[in-house]
C-alpha positions as CSV (number, residue, x, y, z in Angstrom):
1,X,1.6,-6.7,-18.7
2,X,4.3,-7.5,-16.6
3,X,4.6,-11.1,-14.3
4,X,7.5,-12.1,-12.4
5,X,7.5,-15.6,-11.2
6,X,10.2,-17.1,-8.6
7,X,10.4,-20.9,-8.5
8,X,12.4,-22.1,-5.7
9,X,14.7,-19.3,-5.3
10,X,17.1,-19.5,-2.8
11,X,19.9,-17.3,-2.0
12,X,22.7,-17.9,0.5
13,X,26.3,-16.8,2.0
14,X,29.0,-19.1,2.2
15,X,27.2,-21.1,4.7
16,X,24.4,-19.1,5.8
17,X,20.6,-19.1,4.0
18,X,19.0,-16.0,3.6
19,X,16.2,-17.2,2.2
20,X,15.4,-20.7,0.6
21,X,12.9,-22.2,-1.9
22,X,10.1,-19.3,-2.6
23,X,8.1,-19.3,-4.9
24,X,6.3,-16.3,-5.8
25,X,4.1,-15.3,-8.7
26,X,3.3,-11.1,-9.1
27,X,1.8,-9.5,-11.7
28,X,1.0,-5.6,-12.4
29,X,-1.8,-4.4,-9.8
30,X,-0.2,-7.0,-7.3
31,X,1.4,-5.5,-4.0
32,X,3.4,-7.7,-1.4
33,X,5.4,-6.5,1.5
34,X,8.6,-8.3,2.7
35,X,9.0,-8.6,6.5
36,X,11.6,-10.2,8.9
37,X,13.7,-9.6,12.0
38,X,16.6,-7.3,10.8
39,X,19.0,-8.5,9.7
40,X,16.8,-11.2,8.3
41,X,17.9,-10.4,4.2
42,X,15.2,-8.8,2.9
43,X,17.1,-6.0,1.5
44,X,18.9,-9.3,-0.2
45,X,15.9,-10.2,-1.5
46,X,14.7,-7.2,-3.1
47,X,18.4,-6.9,-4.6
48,X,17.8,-10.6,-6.2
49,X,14.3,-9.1,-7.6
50,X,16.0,-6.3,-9.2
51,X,19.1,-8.5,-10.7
52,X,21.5,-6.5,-9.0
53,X,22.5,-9.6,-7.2
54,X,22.4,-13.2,-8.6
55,X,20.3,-15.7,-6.3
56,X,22.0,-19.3,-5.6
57,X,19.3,-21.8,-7.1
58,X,16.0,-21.7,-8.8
59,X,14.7,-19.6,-10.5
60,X,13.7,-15.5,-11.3
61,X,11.6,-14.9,-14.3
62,X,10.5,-11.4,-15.7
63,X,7.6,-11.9,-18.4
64,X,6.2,-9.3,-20.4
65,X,3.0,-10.0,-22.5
66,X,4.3,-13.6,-22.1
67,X,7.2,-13.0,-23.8
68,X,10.3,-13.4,-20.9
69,X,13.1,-10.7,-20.5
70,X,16.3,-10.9,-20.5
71,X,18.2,-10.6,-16.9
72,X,20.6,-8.2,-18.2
73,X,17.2,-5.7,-19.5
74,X,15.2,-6.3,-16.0
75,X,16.6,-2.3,-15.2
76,X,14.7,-1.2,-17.6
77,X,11.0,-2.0,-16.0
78,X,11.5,-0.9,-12.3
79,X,12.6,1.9,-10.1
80,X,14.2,1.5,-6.6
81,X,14.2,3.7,-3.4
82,X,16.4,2.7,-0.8
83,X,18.4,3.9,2.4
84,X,21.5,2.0,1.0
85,X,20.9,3.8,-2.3
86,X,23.1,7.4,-3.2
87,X,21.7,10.1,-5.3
88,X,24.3,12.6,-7.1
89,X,24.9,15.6,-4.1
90,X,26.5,17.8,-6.2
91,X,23.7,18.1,-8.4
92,X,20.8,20.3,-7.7
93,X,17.6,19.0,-7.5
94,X,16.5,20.4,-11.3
95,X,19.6,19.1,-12.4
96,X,19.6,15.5,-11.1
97,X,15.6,15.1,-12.1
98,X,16.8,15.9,-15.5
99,X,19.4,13.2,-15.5
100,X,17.2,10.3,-13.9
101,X,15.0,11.4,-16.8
102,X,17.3,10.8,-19.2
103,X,17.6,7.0,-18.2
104,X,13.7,6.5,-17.6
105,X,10.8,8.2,-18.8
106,X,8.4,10.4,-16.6
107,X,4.9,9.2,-16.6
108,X,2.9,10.5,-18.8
109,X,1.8,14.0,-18.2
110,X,4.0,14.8,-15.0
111,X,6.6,17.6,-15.9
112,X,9.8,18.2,-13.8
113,X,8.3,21.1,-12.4
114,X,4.8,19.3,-11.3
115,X,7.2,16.4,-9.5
116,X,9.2,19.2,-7.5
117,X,5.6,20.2,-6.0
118,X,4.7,16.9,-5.5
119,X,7.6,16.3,-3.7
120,X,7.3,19.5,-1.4
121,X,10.4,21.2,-3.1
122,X,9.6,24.0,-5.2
123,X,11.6,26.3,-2.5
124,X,14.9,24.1,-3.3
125,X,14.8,23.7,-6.9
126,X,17.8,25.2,-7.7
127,X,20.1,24.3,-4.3
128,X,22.4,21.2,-4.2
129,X,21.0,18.1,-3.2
130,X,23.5,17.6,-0.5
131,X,22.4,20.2,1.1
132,X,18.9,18.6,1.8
133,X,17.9,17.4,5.0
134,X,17.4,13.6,5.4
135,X,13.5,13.8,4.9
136,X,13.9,15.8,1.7
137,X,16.6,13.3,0.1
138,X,14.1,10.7,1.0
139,X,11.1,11.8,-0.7
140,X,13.2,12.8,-3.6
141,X,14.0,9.0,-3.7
142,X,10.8,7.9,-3.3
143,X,9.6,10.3,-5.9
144,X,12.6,9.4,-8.7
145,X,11.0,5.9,-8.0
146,X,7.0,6.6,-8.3
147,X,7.6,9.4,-11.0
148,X,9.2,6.8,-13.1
149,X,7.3,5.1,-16.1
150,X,7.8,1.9,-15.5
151,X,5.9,-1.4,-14.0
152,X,7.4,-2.2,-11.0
153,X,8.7,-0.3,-7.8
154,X,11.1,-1.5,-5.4
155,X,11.0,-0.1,-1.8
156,X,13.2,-0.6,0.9
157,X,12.0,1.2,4.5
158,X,10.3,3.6,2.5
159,X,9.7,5.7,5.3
160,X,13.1,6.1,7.1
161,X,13.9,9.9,8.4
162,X,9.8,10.7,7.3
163,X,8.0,13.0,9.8
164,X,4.3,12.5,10.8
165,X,3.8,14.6,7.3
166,X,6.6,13.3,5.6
167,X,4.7,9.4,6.1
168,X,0.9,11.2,5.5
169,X,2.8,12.1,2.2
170,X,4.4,8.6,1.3
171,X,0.6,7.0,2.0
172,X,-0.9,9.5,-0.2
173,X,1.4,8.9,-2.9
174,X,1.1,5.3,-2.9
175,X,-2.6,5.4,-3.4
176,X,-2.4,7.8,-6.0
177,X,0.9,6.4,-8.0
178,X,0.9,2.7,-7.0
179,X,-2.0,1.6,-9.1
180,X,-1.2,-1.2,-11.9
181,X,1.7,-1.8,-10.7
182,X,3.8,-4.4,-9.6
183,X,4.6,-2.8,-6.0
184,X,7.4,-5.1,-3.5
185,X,8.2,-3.1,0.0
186,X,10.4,-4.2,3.0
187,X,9.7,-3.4,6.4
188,X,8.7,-3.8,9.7
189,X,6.4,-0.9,9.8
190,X,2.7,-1.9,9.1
191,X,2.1,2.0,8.1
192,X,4.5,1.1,4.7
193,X,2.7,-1.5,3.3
194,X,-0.9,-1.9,5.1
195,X,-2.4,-1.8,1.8
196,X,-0.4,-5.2,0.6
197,X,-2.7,-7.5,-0.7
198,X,0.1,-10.4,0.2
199,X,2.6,-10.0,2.9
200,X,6.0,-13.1,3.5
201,X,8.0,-13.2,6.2
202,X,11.6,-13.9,5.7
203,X,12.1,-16.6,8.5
204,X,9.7,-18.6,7.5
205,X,12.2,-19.4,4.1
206,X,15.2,-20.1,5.9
């Protein structure tokens, strides 16, 4: 089982605080949503959970079966969905499943054909992923994340360029592919992360 545990982590700018002594203890079938003004860093945040970005004091700890992980492994046990984040466009959409899958493993069971129905795609299998619409390339991130065997699943406005369906979906997904799992989601939309057990907000850490 997977715990992460943040003692006094603080992270700042030159001058400027983003956020400032949390602490934080999550472990797999834990859910917690990030919220703040924009602007307010919590995409920062979520790039200090992930390692992709070193925090300025304290402490992040990744422990597995009480054993800790190296920063430099961390990759390997979540998946991330983000508007900031790029997927390949020149790949089609069989194409680029098959190389995410060759970094992470699919969970068990799910084939590459089952995750283009899940995601609403089978009619654009084979056509480049650049020529998607903003809706599509954002449940193929969504999906690339929850499709992903591992424990924890990074989300960052996980509902941008969703239609009324396209949000229905992302709900019904999350109650179907969020169980035991570490879940962390940043937002301002109470529809993205109602079913948070814990819930911060990023001022109160400056």
């Amino acid at each position: 089982m997977l715990k992460i545990h943040l003692e006094e982590a603080s992270k700042r700018f030159q001058y400027e605080w983003i956020f400032k002594n949390l602490n934080l203890e999550l472990s797999q079938g834990n859910s917690l949503a990030i919220t703040g003004s924009n602007g307010s860093g919590k995409s920062t945040l979520l790039k200090c959970l992930s390692g992709s970005i070193p925090i300025s004091s304290g402490k992040i700890d990744y422990i597995l079966d009480g054993k800790p992980i190296s920063e430099t492994d961390w990759f390997s046990y979540l998946s991330i969905s983000a508007p900031y984040m790029e997927v390949p466009e020149e790949f089609s959409l069989e194409e680029l499943l098959d190389f995410h899958f060759k970094f992470k493993k699919p969970l068990d069971g799910i084939s590459s054909k089952e995750i283009i129905e899940q995601l609403y795609l089978s009619q654009h299998a084979l056509k480049a992923v650049g020529q998607f619409s903003s809706g599509m390339k954002q449940r193929l991130k969504l999906g690339l994340a929850l499709f992903s065997d591992v424990p924890l699943i990074l989300l960052d406005e996980p509902t941008s360029n969703l239609d009324k369906k396209g949000i229905d979906w992302y709900q019904e997904m999350m109650r179907e592919y969020g169980k035991n799992r570490i879940l962390v989601i940043c937002s301002n939309e109470p529809r993205e992360y109602t079913f948070c057990e814990q819930k911060i907000t990023l001022e109160d850490f400056k």
